[in-house]
N, C-alpha and C positions, 0 to 999 in steps of 0.2 A: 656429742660426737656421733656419726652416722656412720659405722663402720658399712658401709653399704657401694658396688659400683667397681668400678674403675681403679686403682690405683698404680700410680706408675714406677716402680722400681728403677729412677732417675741411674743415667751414669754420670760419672763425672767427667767433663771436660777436662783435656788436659793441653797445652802447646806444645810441640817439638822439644821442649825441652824437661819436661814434664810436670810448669807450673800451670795452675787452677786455668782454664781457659773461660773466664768469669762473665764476657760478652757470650762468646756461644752456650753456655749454661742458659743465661734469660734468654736466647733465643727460644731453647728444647722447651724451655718450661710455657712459655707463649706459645709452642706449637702442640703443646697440651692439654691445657687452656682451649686452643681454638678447637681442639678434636673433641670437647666434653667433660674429660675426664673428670673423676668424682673426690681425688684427693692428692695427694704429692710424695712420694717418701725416700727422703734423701737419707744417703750415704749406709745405703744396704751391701748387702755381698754385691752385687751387679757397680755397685755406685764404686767400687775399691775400698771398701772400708780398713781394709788392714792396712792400706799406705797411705789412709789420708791422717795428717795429724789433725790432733783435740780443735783448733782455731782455723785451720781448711774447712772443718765440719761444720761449725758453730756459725761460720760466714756464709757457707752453702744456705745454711739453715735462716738467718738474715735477709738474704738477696729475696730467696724464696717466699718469704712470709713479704716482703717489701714488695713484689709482683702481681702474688695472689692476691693479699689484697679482702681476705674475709672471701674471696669468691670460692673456695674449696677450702680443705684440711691439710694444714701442712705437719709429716709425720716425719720425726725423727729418728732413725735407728743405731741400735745401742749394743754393740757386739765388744763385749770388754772381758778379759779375763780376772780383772777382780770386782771384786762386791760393791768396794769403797769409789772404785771410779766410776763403775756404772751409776750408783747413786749420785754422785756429784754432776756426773752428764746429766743424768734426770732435773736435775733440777736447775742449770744452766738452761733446758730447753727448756722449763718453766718460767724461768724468768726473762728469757727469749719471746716467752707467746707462743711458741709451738702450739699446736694443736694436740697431739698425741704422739706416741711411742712405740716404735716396735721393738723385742725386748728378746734379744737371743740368748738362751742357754749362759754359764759361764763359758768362754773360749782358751782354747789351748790346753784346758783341764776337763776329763770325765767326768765330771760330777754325776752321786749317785743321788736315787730320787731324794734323798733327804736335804742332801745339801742345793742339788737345783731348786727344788720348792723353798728350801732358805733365800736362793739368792734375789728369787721372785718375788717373793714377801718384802723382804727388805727393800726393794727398788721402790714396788708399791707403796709400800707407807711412808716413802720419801717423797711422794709426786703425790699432785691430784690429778694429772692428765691422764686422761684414758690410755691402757695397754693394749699393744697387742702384740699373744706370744708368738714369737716365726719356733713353729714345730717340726723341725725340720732333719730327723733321725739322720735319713739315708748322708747327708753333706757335715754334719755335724755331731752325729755319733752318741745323740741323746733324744732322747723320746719324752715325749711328756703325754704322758697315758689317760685316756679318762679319766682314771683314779685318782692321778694329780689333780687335773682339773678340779677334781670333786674339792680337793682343797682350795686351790685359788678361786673356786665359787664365793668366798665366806671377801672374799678383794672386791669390791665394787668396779675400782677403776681399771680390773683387768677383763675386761670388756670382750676379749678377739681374739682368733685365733688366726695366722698364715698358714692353712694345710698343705705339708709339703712333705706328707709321710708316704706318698705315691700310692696309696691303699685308698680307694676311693672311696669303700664301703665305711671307712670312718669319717665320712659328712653325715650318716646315715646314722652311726652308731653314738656321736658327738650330740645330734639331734633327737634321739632316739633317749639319751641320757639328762641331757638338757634342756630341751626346748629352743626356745630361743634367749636362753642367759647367758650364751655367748654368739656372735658370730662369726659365721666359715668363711674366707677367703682361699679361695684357691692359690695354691703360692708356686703352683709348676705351669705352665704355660700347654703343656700338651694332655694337659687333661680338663684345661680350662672349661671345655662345654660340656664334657659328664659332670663334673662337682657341681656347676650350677645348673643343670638339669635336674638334680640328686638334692637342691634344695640351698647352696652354696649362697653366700649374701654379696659376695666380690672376688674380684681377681687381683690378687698383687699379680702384674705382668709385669715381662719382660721385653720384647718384643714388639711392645708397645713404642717403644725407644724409637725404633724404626716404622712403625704403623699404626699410630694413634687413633686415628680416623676409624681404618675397620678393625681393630681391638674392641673400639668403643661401641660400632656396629652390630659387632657379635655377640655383646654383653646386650646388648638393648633386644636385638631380636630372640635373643634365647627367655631373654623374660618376659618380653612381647610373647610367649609360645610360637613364634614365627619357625617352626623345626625344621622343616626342609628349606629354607633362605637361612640358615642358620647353619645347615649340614653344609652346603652349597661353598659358604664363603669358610666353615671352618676347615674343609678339606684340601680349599686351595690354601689356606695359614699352615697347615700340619708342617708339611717341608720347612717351616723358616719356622715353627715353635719350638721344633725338634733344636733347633741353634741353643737355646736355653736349659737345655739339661746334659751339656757337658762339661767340665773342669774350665773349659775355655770360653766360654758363655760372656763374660764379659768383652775378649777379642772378636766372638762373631757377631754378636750383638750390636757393636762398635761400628763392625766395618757392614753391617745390613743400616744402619743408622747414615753412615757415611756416601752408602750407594743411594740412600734415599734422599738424601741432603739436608736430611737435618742434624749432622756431626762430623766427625773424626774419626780416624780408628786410633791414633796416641794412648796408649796407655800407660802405667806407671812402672817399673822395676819392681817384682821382680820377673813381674809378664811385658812380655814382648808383642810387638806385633807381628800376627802371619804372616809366613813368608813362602815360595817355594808351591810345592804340589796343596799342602795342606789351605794354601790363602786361595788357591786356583777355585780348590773343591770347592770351599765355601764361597764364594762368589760365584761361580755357578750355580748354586741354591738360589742365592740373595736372587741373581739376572734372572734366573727364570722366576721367581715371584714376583719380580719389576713386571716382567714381560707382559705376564697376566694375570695383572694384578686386577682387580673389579674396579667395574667403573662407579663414578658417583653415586649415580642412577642404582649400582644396584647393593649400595653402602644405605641407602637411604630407609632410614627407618620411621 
């Protein structure tokens, strides 16, 4: 597994009425695909994980791997509040073919460092697919400290980390502790080209959803060292990253997806779709990064 690049924190399609929209699904993943990207990972926080059921997920997970096709990583993610079904999903996406895992905290419970590092361990030695933790305090209310780490070093298969602690100087401090025994994905969208300027190995994005092409642009010229064509196109992205570190992140994301035409804005109960001043704002944001958005020419890496 190359925890390295691109990865797209897929959404899920939905119809008007709020079943799987499973044609438009293969389209986003083909227009993925065509942008470069480096891996795939369905049914994250962005994708609805808490209103998609166990066999919505597992089909997601299917369609996808039948697409790709070996040509990238298809990652599954695993956000469950108990131990026993986390485990059981791990190993359903094993015997799937999954590629690997991203592996959130226990949910809807505080767990303390003892019992988190329990729940980790445990999923791990139920799977051989590569992990990767989403560390994600600020949304989810639990940290997973170097310290931890220092124990899941002794886990082979837990491979990665999603940094999404919005403290940047812990890519530095992650690296500084570890080397390269695990790698950094940046997992917040507007801090995307400090973490990997800072040594960062990928980006779970969001936003990618709606702009694959220069997501993928921006990742290629910031390791290229390409910094000023890199500042250039991230400053015009800042306004439409900013969409990704709000509660509603999935609705703006949706409808900048939608303006771009590769989606929907449908999403599932108990989120609604914008409506009123607040849907005005945000597509105002989305129109003006249509407006001037870069051309080819200067996407071209």
């Amino acid at each position: 597994m190359n925890w390295q690049g691109v990865f797209p924190a897929l959404t899920t399609p939905f119809k008007p009425d709020e079943t799987l929209d499973l044609a438009l699904f293969e389209r986003q993943v083909e227009a993925q695909l065509t942008a470069g990207v480096h891996g795939l990972i369905i049914g994250g926080s962005l994708g609805e994980a808490s209103t998609l059921t166990r066999a919505e997920k597992f089909e997601l997970v299917r369609i996808a791997l039948n697409l790709v096709n070996g040509k990238v990583p298809v990652v599954m993610n695993i956000a469950e509040g108990s131990t026993a079904e986390a485990i059981d999903q791990a190993r359903e996406a094993e015997r799937l073919k999954a590629d690997g895992l991203m592996l959130l905290p226990p949910m809807r419970y505080k767990s303390d460092e003892r019992e988190t590092l329990h729940f980790f361990k445990s999923v791990s030695a139920a799977t051989a697919l590569p992990i990767m933790v989403y560390n994600n305090p600020v949304d989810y209310k639990i940290e997973v400290t170097p310290a931890m780490f220092e124990e899941l070093a002794g886990h082979p298969n837990i491979q990665a980390v999603k940094e999404s602690t919005r403290d940047i100087s812990n890519v530095t401090r992650m690296i500084n502790r570890f080397g390269d025994r695990f790698s950094i994905l940046c997992g917040v969208d507007t801090l995307a080209m400090e973490e990997l300027l800072m040594g960062a190995n990928g980006w779970v994005a969001g936003l990618v959803c709606a702009f694959p092409h220069e997501t993928v642009a921006l990742y290629h010229l910031i390791r290229q060292g390409q910094t000023n064509r890199a500042l250039k196109l991230y400053r015009w992205f800042l306004p439409l990253l900013e969409l990704d570190i709000h509660p509603k992140l999935v609705q703006y994301i949706k409808l900048a997806a939608q303006e771009a035409g590769l989606g929907t804005e449908y999403v599932r109960a108990p989120r609604l779709p914008l409506e009123g001043e607040e849907r005005n704002r945000i597509l105002n944001i989305i129109r003006q990064g249509l407006e001037t958005r870069p051309s080819a020419s200067e996407l071209k890496v």
